[in-house]
C-alpha positions in Angstrom: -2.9 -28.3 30.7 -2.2 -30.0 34.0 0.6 -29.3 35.4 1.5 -31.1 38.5 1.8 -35.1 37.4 2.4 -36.7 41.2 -0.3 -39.5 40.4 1.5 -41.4 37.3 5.1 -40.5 38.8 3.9 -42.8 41.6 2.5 -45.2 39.8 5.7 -45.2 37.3 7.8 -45.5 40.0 6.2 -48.0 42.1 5.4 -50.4 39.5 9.1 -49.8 38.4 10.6 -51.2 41.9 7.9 -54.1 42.2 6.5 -51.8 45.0 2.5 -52.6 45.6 0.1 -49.6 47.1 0.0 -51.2 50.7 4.0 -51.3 50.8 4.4 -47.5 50.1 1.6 -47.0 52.3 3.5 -48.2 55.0 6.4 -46.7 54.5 5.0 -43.2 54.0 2.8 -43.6 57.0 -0.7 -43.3 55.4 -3.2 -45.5 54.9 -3.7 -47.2 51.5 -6.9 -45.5 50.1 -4.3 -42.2 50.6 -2.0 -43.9 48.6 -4.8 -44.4 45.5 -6.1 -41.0 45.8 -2.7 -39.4 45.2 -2.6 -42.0 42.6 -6.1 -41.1 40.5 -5.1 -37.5 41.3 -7.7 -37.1 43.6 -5.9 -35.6 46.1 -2.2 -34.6 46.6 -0.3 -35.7 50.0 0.6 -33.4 52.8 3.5 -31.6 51.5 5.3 -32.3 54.7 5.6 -35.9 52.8 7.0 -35.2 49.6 11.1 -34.8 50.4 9.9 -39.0 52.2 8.3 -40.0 48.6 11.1 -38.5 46.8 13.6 -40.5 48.7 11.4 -43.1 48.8 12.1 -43.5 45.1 15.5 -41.4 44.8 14.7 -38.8 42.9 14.0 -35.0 43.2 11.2 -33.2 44.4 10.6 -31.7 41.1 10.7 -35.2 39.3 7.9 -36.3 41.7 5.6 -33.2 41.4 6.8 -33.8 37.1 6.2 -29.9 37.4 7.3 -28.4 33.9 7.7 -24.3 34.7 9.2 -24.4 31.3 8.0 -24.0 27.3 9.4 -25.8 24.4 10.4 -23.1 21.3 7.4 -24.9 19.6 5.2 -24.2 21.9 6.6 -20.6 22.8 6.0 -19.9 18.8 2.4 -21.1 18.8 1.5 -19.0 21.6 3.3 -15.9 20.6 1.3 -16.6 16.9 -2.1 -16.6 18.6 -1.2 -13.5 20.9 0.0 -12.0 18.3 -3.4 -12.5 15.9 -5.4 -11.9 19.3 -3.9 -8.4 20.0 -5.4 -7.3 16.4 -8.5 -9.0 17.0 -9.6 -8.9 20.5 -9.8 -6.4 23.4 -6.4 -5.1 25.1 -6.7 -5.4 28.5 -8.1 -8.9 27.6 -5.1 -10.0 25.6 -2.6 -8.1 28.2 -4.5 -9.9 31.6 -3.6 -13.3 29.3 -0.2 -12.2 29.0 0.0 -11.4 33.1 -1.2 -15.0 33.8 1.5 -16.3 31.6 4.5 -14.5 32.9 3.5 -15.7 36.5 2.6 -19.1 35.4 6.2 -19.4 33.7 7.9 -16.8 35.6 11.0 -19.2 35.5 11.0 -19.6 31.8 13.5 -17.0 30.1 12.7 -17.5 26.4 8.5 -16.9 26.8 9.1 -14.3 28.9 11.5 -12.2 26.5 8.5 -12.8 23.5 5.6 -11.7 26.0 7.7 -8.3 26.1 8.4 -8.2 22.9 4.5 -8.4 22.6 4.7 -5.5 24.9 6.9 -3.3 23.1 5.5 -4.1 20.0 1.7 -3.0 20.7 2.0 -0.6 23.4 0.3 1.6 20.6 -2.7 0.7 20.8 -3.2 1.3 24.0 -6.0 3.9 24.5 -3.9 6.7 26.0 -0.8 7.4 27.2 -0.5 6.4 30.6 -1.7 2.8 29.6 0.9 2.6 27.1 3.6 3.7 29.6 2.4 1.0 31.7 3.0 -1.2 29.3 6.2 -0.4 28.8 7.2 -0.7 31.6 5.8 -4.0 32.2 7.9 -5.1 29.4 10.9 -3.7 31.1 10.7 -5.6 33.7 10.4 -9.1 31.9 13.3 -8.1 30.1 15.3 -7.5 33.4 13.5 -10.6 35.1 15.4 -12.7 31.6 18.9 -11.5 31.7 18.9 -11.9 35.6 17.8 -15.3 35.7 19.0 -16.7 32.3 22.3 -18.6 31.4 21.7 -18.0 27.5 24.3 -15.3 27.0 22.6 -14.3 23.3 18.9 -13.9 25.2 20.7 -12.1 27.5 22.1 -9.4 25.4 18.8 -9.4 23.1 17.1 -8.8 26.7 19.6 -5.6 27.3 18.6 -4.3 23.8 14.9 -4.5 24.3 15.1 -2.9 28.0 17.2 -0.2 26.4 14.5 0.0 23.7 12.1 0.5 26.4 13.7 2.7 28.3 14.4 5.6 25.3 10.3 5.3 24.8 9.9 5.9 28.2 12.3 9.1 27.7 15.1 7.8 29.9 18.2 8.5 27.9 20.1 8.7 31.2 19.2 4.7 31.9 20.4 3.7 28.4 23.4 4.8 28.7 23.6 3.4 32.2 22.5 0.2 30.5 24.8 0.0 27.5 27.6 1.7 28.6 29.3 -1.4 30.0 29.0 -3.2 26.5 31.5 -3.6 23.8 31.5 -1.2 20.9 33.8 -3.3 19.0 33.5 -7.4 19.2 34.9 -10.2 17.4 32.8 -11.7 14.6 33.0 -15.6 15.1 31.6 -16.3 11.4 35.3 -16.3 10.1 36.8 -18.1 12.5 33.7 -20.8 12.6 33.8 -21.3 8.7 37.7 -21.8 9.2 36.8 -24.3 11.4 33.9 -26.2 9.3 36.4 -26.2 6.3 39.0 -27.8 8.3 36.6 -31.0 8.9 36.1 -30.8 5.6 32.1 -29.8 5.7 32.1 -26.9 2.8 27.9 -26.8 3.2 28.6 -25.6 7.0 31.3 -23.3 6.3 29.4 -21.4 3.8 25.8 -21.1 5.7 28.0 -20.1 9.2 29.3 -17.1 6.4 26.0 -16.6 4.9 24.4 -15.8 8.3 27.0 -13.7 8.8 26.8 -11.4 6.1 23.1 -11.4 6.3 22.8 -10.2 10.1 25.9 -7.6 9.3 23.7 -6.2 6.4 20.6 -5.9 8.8 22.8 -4.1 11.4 24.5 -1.8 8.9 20.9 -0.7 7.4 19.8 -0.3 11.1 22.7 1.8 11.9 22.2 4.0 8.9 18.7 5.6 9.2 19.6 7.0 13.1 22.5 8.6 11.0 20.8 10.0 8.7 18.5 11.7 11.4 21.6 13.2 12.9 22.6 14.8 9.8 19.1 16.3 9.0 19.2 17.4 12.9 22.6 18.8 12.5 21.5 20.4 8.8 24.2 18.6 7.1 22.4 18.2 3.9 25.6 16.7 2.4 26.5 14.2 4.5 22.9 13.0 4.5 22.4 12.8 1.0 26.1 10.8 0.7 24.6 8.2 3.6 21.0 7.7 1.7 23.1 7.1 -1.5 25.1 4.7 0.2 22.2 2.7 2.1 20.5 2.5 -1.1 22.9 1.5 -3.0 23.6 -1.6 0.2 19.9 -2.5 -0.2 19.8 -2.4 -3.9 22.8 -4.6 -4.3 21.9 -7.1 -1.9 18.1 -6.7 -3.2 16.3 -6.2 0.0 13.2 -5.5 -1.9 12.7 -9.2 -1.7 14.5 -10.6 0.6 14.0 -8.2 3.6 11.1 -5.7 3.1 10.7 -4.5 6.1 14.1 -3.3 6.8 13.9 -1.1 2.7 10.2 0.4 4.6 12.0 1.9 7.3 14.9 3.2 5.6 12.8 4.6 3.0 10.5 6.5 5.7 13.5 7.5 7.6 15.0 8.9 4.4 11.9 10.6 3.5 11.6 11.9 7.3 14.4 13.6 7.1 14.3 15.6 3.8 10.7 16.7 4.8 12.5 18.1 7.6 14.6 19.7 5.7 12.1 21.0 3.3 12.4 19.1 0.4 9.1 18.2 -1.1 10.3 16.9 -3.5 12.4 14.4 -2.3 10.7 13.6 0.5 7.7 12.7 -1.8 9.9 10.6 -4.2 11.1 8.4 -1.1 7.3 7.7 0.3 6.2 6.6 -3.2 9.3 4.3 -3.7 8.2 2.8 0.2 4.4 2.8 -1.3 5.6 0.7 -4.3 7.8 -1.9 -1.5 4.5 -2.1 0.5 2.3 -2.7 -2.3 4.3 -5.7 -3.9 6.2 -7.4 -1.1 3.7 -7.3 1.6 3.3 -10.7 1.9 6.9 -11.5 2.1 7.6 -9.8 5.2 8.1 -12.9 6.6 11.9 -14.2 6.9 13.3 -16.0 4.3 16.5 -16.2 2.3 17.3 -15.8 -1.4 19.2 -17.2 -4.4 22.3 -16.0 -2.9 21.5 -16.5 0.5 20.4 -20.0 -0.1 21.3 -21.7 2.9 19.5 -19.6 5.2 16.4 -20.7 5.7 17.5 -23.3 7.9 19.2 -21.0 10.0 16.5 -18.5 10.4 13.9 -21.8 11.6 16.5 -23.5 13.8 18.1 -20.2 15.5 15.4 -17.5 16.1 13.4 -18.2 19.2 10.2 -17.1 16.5 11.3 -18.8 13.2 10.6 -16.8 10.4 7.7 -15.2 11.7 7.1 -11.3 12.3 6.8 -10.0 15.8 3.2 -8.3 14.8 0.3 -10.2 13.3 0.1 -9.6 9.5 -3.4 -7.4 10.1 -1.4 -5.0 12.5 1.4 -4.8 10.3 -0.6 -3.5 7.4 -1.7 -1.1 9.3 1.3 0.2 10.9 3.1 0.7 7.7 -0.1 3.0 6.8 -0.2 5.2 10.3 3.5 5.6 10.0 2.7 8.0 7.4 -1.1 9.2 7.8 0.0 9.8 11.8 3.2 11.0 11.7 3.8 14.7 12.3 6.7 15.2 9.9 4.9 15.0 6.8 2.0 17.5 8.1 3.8 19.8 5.2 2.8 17.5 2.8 -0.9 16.0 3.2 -2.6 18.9 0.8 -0.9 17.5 -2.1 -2.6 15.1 -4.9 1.0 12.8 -4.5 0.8 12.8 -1.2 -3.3 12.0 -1.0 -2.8 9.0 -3.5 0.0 7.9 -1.5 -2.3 7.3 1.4 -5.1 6.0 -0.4 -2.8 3.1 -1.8 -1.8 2.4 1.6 -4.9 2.1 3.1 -6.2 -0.2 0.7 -3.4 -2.3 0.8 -4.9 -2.6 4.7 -7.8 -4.3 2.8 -6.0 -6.8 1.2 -6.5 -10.2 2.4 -3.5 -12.1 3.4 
């Protein structure tokens, strides 16, 4: 894509003031032909004359170079769709030296830059060995410091803060999180209440009940993310109690609000959290009984992991297109995904107790042909 427009902002301009090649040549100093080279984009002038041209037709710099550092949300999407599908499909260092070029090419451009480290953190896993994926990370630190510096988007900002503290606990930095996060609020206002109060005043019922909707859909996520760290602590702390009370309770939130459907993803990893933590604590049984419940939610919602609402949430689609900088789209192509939601059983050291038994072997064998399945 070219980037630097000069010759048709001339041309625009000039033909906008009744201004003729030889006239601007003359007051710029240069000869004509000059003049209809910058024009053709041939060549550029001297940049020594640029603050004259701009002057010349009273505008800025930037306007006259019609340089565009930036990326509409559009465009950020379709690019983080194909990097995403290329990162399953093509080399690493080939997809990560496309990613480089990007981030300097649009080094001024908050939003792309907060998805190329999310593409980061999200596939520093398949990098070959652990030094390269610690690079990684850390290159996706940095983006995420480069966009709260520089932007004045106070939601990308704090998004920005999360994924840096994100990075920073895989890097084993505990001490920097809490560096990090410690100047946050625990406890902030919800606007949802006060917005819908607002819409109902003006009378628009449709707005007041979607600004509510989102509400209790992003609470619901945030509860359900809470929960599995907690139930980790309890299986850490052996309070077998207190863990079975919180996986009754997160079940019973899922369940209700029929995340099954409406928000696989989120039912996967509580269920594997779940099932981590009473295969810690030596239950089999249980621990087996969890895993085949997050088999089942693999095996028939797979292709809804995109975001979408439901009959309840029925104004939310809308919402989800218009607000997140990726639609409803997953930050990992659907191949990878797949995948994933295989290794994080087959590879993960917890259920090492388990893999000799038949539940446990045709638990694995229906994940990994749900890797088969064609999307």
């Amino acid at each position: 894509m070219k980037e630097v427009n000069l010759g048709s902002v001339i041309i625009a301009n000039r033909r906008k003031h009744g201004i003729t090649q030889d006239e601007l040549a003359e007051y710029i100093g240069v000869s004509k032909a000059s003049v209809s080279k910058w024009e053709t984009g041939t060549t550029y002038p001297d940049i020594t004359l640029l603050p004259r041209l701009a002057a010349f037709f009273d505008i800025s710099i930037d306007e006259l170079m019609d340089y565009r550092p930036q990326m509409e949300r559009e465009q950020i999407r379709k690019l983080y769709r194909q990097l995403s599908h290329d990162f399953s499909e093509k080399p690493l260092e080939e997809v990560l030296a496309h990613c480089r070029e990007l981030s300097k090419k649009y080094f001024s451009c908050p939003p792309l830059l907060f998805q190329i480290g999310s593409l980061y953190a999200n596939h520093h896993m398949l990098a070959g060995n652990q030094e390269q994926s610690l690079r990684i990370l850390n290159e996706a630190k940095a983006l995420f410091i480069r966009v709260r510096e520089i932007t004045d988007d106070a939601e990308l900002a704090s998004q920005a803060v999360s994924m840096e503290a994100f990075c920073l606990l895989l890097l084993e930095q505990p001490k920097e999180v809490l560096d990090l996060l410690a100047p946050m609020e625990i406890m902030r206002l919800t606007p949802e209440p006060l917005l819908s109060s607002a819409f109902r005043m003006l009378g628009d019922t449709n707005a007041a009940m979607r600004v509510l909707q989102t509400g209790i859909y992003k609470t619901i996520l945030e509860l359900l993310n809470l929960l599995p760290s907690y139930m980790e602590l309890c299986a850490c702390e052996n309070d077998r109690e207190t863990l079975e009370e919180t996986c009754r309770r997160a079940f019973a939130v899922a369940n209700a609000f029929h995340l099954k459907d409406l928000h696989p993803s989120v039912l996967l990893s509580l269920c594997l959290a779940a099932a981590q933590c009473f295969a810690r604590q030596g239950d089999s049984d249980k621990a087996l009984s969890l895993l085949e419940y997050y088999t089942q939610t693999a095996a028939s919602n797979i292709d809804s992991m995109w975001l979408h609402g439901d009959s309840y949430f029925n104004l939310l689609d809308p919402w989800l297109e218009e607000t997140l900088a990726l639609g409803k789209d997953f930050p990992r192509d659907d191949a990878l995904i797949r995948k994933s939601i295989t290794q994080a059983v087959t590879d993960n050291p917890v259920f090492a107790s388990l893999s000799d038994t038949p539940q446990f072997q045709n638990i694995v064998n229906r994940l990994k042909a749900g890797e088969e399945v064609t999307p």
